[in-house]
C-alpha positions in Angstrom: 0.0 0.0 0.0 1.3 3.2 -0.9 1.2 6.5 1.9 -1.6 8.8 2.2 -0.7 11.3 -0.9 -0.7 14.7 1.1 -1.4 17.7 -0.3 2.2 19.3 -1.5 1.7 22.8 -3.1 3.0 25.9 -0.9 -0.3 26.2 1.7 -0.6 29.4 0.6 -2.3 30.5 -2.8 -0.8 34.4 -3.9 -2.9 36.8 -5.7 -2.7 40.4 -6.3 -1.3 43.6 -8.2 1.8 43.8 -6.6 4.4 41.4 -8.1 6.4 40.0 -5.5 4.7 41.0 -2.2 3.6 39.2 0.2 4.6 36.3 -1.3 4.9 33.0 0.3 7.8 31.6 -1.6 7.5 29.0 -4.3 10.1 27.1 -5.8 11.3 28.1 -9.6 13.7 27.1 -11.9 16.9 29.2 -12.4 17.5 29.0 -16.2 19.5 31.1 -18.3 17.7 32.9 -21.1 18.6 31.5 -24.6 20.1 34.2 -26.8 20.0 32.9 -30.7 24.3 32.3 -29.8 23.5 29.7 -27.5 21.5 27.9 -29.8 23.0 24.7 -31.6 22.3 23.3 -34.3 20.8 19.9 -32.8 17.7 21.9 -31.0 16.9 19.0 -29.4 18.5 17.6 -26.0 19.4 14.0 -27.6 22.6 14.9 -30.6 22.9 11.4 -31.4 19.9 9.8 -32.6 22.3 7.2 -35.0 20.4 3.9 -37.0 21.2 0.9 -35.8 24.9 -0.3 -36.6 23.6 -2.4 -39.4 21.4 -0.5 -41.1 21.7 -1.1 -44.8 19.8 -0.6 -47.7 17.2 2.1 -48.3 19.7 4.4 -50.3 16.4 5.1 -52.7 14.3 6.3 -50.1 16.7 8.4 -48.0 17.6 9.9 -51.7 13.7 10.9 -52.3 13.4 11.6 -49.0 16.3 14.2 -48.7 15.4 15.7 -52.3 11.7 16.2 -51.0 12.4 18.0 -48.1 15.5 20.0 -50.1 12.8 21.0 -52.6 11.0 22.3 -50.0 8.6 20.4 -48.9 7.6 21.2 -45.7 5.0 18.4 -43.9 5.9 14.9 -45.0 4.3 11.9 -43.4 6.6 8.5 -43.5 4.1 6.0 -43.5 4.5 2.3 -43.6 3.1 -1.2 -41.7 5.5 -1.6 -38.0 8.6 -2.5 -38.6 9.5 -1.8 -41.4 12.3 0.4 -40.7 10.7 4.1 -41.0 12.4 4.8 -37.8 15.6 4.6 -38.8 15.4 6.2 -42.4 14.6 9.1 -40.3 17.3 8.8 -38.3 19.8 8.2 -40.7 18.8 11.4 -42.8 19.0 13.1 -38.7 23.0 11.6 -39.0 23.8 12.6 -42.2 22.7 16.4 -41.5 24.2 16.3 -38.2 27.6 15.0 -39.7 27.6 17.4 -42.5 27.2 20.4 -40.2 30.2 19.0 -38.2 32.6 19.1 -41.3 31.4 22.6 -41.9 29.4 21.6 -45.4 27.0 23.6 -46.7 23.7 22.9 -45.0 19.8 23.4 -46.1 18.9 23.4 -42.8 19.7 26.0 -39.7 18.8 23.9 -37.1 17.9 20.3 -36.4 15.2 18.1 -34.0 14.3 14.9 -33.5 11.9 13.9 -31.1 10.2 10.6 -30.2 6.5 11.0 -29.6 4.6 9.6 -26.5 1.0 10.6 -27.2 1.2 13.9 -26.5 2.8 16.9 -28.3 2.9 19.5 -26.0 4.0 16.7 -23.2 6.7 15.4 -26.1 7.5 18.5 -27.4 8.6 20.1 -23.7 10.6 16.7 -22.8 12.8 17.1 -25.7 13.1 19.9 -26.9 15.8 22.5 -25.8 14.0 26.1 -24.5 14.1 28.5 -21.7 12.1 26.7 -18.6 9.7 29.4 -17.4 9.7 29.8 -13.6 6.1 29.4 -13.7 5.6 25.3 -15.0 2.2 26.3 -16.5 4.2 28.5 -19.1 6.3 25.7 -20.0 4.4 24.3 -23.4 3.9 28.1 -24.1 7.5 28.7 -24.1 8.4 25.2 -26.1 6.6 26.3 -28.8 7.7 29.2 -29.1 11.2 28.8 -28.9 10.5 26.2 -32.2 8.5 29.1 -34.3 11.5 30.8 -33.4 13.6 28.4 -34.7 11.4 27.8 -37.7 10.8 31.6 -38.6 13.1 30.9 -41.5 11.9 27.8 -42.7 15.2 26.3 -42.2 14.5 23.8 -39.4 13.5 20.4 -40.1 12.3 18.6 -37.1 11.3 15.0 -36.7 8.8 13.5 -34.6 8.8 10.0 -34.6 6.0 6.9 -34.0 3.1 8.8 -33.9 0.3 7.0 -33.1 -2.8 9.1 -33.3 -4.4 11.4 -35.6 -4.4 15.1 -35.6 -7.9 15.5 -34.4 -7.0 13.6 -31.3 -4.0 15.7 -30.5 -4.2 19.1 -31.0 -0.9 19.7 -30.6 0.1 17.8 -33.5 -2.0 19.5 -35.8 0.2 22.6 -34.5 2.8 21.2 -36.1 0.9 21.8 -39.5 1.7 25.9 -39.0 5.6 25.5 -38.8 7.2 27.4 -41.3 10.0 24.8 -41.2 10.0 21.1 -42.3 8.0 18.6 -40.3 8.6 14.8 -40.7 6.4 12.6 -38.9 6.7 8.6 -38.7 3.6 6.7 -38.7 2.1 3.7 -39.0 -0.9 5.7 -40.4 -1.7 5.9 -43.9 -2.8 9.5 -43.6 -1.9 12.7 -41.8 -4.0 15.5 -42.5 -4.1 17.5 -46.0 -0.9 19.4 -45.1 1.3 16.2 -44.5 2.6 14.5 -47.8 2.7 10.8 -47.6 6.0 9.3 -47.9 5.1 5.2 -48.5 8.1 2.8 -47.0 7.5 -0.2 -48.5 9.2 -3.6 -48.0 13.2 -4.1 -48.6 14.2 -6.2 -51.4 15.7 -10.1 -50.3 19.1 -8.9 -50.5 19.0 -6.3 -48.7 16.7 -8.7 -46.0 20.0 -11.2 -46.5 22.7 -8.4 -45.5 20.9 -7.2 -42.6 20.6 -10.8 -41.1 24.5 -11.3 -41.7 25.8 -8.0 -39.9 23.8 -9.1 -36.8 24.4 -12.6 -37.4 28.2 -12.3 -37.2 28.2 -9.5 -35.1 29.3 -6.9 -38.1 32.5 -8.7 -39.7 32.7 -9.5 -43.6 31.5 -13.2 -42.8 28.6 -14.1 -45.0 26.1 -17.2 -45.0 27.8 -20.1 -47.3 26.6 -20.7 -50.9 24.7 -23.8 -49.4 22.6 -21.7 -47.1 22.2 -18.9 -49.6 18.7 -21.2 -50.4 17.7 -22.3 -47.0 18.1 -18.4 -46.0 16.2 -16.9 -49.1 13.2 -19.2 -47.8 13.3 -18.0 -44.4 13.7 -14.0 -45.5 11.0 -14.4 -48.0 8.1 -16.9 -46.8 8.7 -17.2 -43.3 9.6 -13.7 -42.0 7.9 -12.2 -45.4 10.6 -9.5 -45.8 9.4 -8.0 -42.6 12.4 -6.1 -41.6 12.3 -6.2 -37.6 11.3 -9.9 -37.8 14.4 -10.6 -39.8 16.3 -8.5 -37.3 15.0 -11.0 -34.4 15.4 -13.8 -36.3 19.3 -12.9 -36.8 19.9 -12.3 -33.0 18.3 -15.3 -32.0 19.9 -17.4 -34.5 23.6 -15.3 -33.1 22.0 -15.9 -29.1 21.9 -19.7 -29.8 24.3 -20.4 -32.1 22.6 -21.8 -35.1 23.5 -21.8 -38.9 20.5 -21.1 -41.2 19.5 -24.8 -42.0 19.1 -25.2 -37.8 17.2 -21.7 -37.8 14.8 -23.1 -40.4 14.6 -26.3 -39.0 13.1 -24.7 -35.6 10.8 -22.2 -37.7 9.5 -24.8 -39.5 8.8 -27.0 -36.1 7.0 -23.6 -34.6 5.4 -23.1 -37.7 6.7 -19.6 -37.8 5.1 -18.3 -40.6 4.0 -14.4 -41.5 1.1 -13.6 -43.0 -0.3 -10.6 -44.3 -3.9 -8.7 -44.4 -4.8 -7.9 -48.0 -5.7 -4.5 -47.4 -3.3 -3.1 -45.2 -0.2 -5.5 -45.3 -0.6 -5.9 -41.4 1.1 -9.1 -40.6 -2.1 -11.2 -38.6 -0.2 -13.7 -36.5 2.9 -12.0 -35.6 2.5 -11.5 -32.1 1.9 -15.5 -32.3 4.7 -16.4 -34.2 6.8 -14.7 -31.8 5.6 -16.5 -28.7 5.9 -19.8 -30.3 9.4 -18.8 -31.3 10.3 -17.0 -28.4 9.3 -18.7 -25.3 9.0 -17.4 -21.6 9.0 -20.5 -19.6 12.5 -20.9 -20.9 13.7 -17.7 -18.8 13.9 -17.6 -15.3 11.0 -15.7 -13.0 13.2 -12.9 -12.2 13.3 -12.5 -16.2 10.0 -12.9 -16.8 9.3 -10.0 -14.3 11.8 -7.7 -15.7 9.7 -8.6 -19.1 6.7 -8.0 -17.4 7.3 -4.8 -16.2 8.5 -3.1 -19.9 5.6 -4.8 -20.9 3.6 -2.4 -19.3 6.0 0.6 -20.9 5.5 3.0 -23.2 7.9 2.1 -26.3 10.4 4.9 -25.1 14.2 4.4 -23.7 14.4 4.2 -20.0 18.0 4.9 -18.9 20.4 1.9 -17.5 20.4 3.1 -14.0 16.6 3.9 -14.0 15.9 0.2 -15.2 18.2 -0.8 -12.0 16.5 1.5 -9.8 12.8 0.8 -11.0 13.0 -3.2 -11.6 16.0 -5.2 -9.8 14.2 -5.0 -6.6 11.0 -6.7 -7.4 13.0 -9.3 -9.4 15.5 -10.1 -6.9 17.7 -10.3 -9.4 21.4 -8.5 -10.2 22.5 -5.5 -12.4 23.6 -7.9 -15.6 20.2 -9.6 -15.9 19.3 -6.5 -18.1 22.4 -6.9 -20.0 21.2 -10.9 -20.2 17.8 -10.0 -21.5 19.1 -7.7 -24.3 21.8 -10.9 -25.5 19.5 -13.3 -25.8 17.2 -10.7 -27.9 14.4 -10.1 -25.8 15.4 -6.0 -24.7 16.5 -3.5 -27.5 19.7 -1.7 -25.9 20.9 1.5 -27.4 24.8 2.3 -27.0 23.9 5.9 -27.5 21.6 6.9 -25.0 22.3 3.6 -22.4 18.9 2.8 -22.7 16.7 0.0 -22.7 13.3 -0.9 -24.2 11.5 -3.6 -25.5 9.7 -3.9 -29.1 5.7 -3.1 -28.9 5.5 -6.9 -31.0 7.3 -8.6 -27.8 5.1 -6.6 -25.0 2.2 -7.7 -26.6 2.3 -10.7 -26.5 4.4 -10.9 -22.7 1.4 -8.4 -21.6 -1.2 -10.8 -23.1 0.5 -14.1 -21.4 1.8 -13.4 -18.2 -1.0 -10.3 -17.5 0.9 -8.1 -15.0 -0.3 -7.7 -11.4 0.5 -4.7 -9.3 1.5 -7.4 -6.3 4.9 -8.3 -8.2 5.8 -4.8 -8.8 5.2 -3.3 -5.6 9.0 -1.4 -5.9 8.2 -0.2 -9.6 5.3 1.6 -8.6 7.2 3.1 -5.2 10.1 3.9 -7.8 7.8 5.9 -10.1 6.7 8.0 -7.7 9.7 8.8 -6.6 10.7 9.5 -9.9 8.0 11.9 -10.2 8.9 13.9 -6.9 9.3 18.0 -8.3 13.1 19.0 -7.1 14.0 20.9 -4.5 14.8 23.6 -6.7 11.6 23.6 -8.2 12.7 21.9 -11.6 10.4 19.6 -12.7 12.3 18.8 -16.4 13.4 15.5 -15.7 10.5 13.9 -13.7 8.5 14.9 -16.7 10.6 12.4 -18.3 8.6 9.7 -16.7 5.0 10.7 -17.1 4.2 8.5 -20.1 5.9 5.3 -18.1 3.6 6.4 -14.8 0.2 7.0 -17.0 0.7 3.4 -19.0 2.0 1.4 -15.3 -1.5 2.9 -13.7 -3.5 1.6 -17.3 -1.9 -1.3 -18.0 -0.9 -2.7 -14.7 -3.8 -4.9 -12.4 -3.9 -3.4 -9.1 -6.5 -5.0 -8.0 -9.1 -4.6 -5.3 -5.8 -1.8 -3.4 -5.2 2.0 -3.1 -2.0 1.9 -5.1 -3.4 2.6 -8.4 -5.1 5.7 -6.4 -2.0 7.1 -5.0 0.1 6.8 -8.8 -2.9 9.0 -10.2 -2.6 11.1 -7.3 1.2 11.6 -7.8 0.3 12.0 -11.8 -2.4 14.8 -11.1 0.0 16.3 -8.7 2.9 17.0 -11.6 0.2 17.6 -13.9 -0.6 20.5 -11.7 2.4 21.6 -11.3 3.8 22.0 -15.0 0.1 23.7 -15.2 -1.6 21.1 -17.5 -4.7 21.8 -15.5 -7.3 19.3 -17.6 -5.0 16.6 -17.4 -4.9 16.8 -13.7 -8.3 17.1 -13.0 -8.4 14.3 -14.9 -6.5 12.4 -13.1 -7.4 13.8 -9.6 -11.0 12.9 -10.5 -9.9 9.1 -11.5 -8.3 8.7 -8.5 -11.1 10.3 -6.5 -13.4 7.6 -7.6 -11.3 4.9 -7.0 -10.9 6.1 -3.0 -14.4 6.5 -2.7 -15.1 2.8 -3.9 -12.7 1.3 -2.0 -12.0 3.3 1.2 -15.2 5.4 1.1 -15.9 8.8 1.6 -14.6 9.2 5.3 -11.1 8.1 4.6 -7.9 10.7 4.7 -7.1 9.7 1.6 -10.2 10.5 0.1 -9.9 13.5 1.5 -6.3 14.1 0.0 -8.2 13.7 -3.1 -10.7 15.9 -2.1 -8.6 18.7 -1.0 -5.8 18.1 -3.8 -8.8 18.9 -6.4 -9.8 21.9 -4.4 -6.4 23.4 -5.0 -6.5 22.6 -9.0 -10.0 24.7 -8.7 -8.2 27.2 -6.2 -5.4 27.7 -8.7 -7.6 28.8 -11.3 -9.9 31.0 -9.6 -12.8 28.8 -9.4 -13.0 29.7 -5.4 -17.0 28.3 -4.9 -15.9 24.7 -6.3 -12.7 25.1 -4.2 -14.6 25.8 -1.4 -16.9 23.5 -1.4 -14.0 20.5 -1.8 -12.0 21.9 0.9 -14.9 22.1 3.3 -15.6 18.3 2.1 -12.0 17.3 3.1 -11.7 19.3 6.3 -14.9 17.5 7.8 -12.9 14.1 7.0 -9.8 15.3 8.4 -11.0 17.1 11.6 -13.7 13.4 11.9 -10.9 10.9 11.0 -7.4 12.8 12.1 -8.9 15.4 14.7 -8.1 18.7 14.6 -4.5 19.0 15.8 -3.0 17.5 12.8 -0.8 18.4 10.3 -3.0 17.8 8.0 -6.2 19.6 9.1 -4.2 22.2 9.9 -3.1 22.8 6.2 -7.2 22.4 5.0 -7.6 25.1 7.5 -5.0 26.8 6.6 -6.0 26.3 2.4 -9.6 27.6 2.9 -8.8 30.9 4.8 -6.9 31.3 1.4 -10.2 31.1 -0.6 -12.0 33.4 2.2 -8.9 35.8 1.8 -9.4 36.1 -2.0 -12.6 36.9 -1.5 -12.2 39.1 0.7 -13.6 37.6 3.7 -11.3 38.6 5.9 -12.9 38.2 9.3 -13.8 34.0 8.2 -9.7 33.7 6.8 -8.8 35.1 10.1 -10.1 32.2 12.4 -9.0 30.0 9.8 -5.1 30.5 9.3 -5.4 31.5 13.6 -6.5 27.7 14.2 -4.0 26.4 11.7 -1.1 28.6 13.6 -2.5 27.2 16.6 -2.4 23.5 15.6 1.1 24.1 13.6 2.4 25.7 16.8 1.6 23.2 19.3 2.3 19.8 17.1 5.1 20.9 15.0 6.5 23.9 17.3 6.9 27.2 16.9 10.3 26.8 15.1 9.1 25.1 12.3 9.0 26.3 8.9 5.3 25.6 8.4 4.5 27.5 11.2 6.9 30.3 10.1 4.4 29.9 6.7 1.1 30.5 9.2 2.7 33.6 10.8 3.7 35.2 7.1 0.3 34.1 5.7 -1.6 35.7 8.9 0.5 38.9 8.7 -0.5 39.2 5.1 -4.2 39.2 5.8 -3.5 42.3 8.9 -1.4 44.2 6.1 -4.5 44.2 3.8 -6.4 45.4 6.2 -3.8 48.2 7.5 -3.0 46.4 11.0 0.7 47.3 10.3 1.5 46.5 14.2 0.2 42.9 14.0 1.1 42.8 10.7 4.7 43.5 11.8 5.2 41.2 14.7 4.2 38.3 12.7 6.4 39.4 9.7 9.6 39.2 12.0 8.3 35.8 13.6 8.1 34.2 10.1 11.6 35.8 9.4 13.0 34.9 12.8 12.3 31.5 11.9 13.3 31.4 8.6 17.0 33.0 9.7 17.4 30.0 12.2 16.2 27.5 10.4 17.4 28.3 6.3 19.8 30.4 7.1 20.1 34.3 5.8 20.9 33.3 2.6 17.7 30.9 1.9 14.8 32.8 -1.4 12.4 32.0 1.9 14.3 34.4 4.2 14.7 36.5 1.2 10.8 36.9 0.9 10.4 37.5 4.5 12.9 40.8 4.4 10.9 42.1 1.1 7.8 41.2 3.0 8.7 43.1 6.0 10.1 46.1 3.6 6.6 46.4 2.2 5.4 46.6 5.2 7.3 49.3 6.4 6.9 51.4 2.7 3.4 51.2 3.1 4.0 53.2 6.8 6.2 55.5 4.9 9.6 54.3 6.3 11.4 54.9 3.4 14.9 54.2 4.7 14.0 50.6 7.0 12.2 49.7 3.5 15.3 50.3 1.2 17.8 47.9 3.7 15.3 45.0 3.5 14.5 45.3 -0.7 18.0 45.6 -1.5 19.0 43.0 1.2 16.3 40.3 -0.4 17.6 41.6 -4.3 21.3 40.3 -3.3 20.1 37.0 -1.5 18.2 36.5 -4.6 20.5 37.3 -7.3 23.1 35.2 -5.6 20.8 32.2 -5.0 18.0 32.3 -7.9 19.8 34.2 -10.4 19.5 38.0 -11.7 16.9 36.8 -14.5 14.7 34.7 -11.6 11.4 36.3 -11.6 11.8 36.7 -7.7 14.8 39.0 -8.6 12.0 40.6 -10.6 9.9 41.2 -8.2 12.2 42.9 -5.8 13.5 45.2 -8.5 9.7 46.2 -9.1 9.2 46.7 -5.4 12.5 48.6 -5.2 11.4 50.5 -8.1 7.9 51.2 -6.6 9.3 52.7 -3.5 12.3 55.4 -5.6 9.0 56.5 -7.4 6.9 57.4 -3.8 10.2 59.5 -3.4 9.9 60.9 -6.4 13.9 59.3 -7.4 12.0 59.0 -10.8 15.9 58.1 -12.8 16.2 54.9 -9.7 12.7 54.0 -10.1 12.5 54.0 -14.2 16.2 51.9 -14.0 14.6 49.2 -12.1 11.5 48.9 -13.8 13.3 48.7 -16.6 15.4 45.5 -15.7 12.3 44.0 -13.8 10.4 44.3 -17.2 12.8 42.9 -19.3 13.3 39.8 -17.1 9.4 38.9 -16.4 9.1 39.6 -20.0 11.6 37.0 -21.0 10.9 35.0 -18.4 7.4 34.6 -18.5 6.2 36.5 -21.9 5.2 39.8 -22.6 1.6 39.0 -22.1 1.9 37.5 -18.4 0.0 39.5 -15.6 3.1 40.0 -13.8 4.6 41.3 -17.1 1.7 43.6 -17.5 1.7 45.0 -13.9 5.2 46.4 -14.8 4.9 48.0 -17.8 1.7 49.6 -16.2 4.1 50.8 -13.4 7.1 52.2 -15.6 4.6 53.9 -17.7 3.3 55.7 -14.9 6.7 56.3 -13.4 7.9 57.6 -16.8 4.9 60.3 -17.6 4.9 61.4 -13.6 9.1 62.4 -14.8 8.1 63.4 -18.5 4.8 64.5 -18.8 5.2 65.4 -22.2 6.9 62.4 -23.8 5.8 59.7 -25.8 6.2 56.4 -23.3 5.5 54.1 -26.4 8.4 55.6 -28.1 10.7 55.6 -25.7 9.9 52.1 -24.1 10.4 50.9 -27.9 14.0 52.4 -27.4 14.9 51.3 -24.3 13.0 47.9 -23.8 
């Protein structure tokens, strides 16, 4: 059973016109901002996307291919039955481009991408391609697609997305795609792509080229061929029993390398399986592969620890998973050592890429494993636990790399029987939770709502974790300003926490705590009051007075007095939170930071100018030293520094600061963000209160 899935967002939910204030602190990423310099020419984060090492053939296709896309054409769709060896045409034109621009050649294309689909292209698209993380997650797939109609304004990029699997009407973000100025290739089983997307037919490879393939893996890439009196025996088994299939003959060659057999001994045991391919009339799907391969391949020869290894990619997405997260997800539940991997991928059951140190296993090979062994959630206990930790947002906020492993977590909780347990709950939870976080609000509703349902069927509406799910939904509505459904959850959850868990927990405390937020933004300040008061009071007596929730409580409390001009109250709690926050962080911790700029507003709005200035500036250097002078923190505090030259009329300070706040939030975030916004509206103010008479369009134009 996995742990009650707390709610993990900061407890308290900002809002407002001034950027920066009376903030509670929220982890971002520090990125630097591209500049077109620092782009390469390989825009995506994986350089060497390489064929396999015996790729051969196909010099026709990569010919028309190349010439298509060097004539301009701009949306081609590679089309053919699974494989058959589109995937590595692709990336073998990816090679040759990427080899050219290393000897300095003349290029047709500025920059190159390849990226390999996983059922989503905004999800795909942010995973790998290189852009500017935004220190807000939700203006993540924003910022990826802009950086590539950037990189496309000139029609020179030609970026490849690989085995797509849906159409365009069921991915928006592929139709996208369609509006690049730059050359799009997309590989798909699909015989059709939209109007836009010219198909591109792969179509079988000739015997010889069948017969050359089998010999490099055969005998392991040396110049030994098959002798003239298996040239006949082998021509049968590339042509009737494999049926030119190009992965089929690829298996067939490892296995026949794995167990040491010469081509009459490799037909002998085909014939005995009756390993034969056969094809669909319509669509040249082969009908019994999946069955061919069992009867070839078979699991009871393996031992259990294999078998659960295969069981577990079997409930993959058909994307590399790195050595060491293999180890780390799938050893345990296996009981079995590091080389078993290595074992697996000999005896041609895992493909294992040199390049990326990756492992994955072939969609015709999980099929059938999924069908026959059916995966239970009891022998993969660790995965699951593994997953989750793999989705676990940084401490610095960055949540880049656990995004990695959203496709493997959403097929584990589809594929994978759980059975009459919570488990399957707490993996939605934990998917809802980064969904949320990167600000792919649907998606986590959707997900918080699946795993909602399952806690009420099988713990029922009084359990904690129900009412995780009950308050983790709340927030999702919170975030988005949809305070009455918000509400209503959070009151739901706080009945089952303060009925279940009484109400000096931890967890109360924070639904408590969560709610005054929605009262607060509505500006019922009296019912937020008693709220975040009983969540101090609970925080203070079970977690102490020290602690850095409670130091949260105090700062979220003194907020609420500031609003309503009880500077004294206000004050006291301030310099609590930041008492806490110096012992505890240190004076060099973005937490301590906000509490000095949220003290220094404080005292600006009592008209202590000079106590004001020390705390601003004194929260600018923490934060340029630990965030980064283009972190939207650093922003802030330029803003705020900005806002308190202009009460003193140091109009030249004020309009300097702006300035540099503006230009980070607008590379940061966009030029059309809120916080953006709010500055520009400041520095034009700021600018005509100096120069009533000038033109601020003009001169922002000049100096933006």
């Amino acid at each position: 059973m996995g742990p009650e899935t707390e709610n993990k967002i900061k407890d308290s939910v900002i809002n407002g016109t001034n950027v920066g204030r009376d903030m509670n602190t929220t982890n971002y990423v520090d990125v630097t901002v591209y500049q077109d310099s620092e782009r390469d020419f390989v825009v995506t984060h994986n350089a060497e996307i390489k064929p396999v090492s015996y790729f051969t053939g196909r010099e026709s296709e990569l010919q028309k291919l190349r010439q298509l896309l060097e004539d301009g054409g701009k949306c081609v769709l590679v089309s053919g039955m699974g494989g058959i060896g589109k995937t590595h045409i692709c990336r073998k034109l990816f090679e040759e481009y990427y080899h050219n621009h290393g000897k300095g050649g003349e290029e047709p294309f500025h920059h190159i991408g390849y990226i390999e689909y996983n059922g989503d292209m905004d999800s795909s698209l942010q995973q790998c391609l290189k852009f500017r993380k935004q220190d807000h997650p939700e203006q993540n797939v924003e910022a990826a697609w802009r950086e590539l109609e950037h990189l496309a304004a000139d029609g020179k990029l030609l970026l490849i997305v690989d085995n797509v699997n849906v159409s365009l009407r069921e991915d928006p973000g592929l139709a996208k795609l369609q509006e690049i100025p730059g050359a799009i290739i997309i590989t798909s089983r699909r015989g059709a792509m939209g109007k836009a997307f010219k198909l591109f037919r792969i179509d079988f490879m000739d015997t010889e080229q069948c017969r050359k393939i089998y010999e490099r893996i055969r005998f392991g890439g040396s110049d030994k061929a098959v002798s003239e009196e298996e040239e006949s025996d082998l021509k049968e088994i590339i042509e009737k029993m494999a049926a030119r299939h190009t992965i089929t003959i690829e298996f067939l060659a490892h296995l026949a390398k794995m167990r040491h057999w010469n081509v009459l001994k490799l037909r002998q045991e085909l014939e005995q399986n009756g390993f034969c391919l056969q094809y669909t009339d319509e669509e040249e799907c082969p009908v019994n592969l999946q069955k061919s391969y069992e009867a070839l391949y078979d699991l009871s020869e393996l031992t259990e620890a294999e078998q659960n290894i295969l069981e577990a990619f079997s409930v993959f997405p058909y994307l590399p998973l790195e050595v060491e997260v293999c180890k780390e997800w799938l050893l345990a539940d296996a009981g079995a050592e590091d080389d078993i991997l290595n074992g697996l991928s000999r005896k041609g059951w895992l493909q294992f890429s040199i390049d990326s140190e990756s492992y994955r296993l072939h969609p015709v090979f999980a099929q059938f494993i999924y069908e026959k062994r059916k995966p239970i959630g009891d022998h993969h206990v660790e995965l699951v636990e593994a997953c989750v930790k793999s989705l676990k947002v940084a401490d610095n906020g960055s949540a880049q790399e656990c995004q990695n492993y959203l496709p493997f977590a959403e097929s584990i909780v589809e594929k994978l029987d759980f059975g009459e347990h919570e488990e399957r709950a707490y993996l939605m939870s934990e998917i809802a939770y980064l969904l949320h976080y990167i600000g792919e609000y649907k998606r986590a509703e959707e997900w918080n709502m699946k795993s909602l349902r399952i806690r009420e069927e099988i713990l029922g509406v009084d359990n904690p974790a129900t009412a995780s799910s009950y308050h983790n939904l709340a927030y999702l509505y919170h975030s988005q300003g949809e305070y009455k459904e918000a509400k209503n959850l959070y009151e739901k959850a706080l009945c089952i926490r303060e009925k279940t868990l009484g109400e000096e927990h931890p967890a109360t405390a924070t639904s408590y705590n969560n709610l005054a937020g929605v009262y607060k933004n509505q500006g019922k300040y009296k019912e937020a009051e008693q709220l975040y008061k009983k969540a101090l009071r609970v925080r203070e007596k079970v977690l102490g007075k020290d602690h850095p929730a409670t130091a949260t409580s105090y700062n979220n409390l003194a907020l609420l007095y500031k609003k309503q001009e009880k500077y004294k109250e206000a004050e006291n709690l301030y310099e609590k939170a930041l008492g806490i926050r110096e012992k505890i962080l240190g004076v060099d911790h973005p937490d301590t930071a906000s509490s000095y700029n949220n003290l220094a507003g404080l005292y600006e709005d009592q008209g202590k100018y000079k106590e004001a200035e020390n705390l601003y500036e004194k929260a600018l250097r923490i934060q340029e030293k630990t965030l980064g002078k283009e972190h939207p923190d650093t922003a802030s505090s330029y803003n705020n520094l900005a806002g308190l030259y202009r009460e003193q009329g140091k109009y030249s300070n004020a309009i300097e600061c702006y300035l540099i706040s503006l230009n980070i939030f607008a590379n940061k975030l966009g030029v059309d963000h809120p916080s953006t916004q709010i500055v520009r509206k400041n520095l034009e103010i700021a600018y005509e209160e100096s120069n009533p008479d000038g033109n601020f369009a003009e001169w922002l134009e000049e100096n933006i």
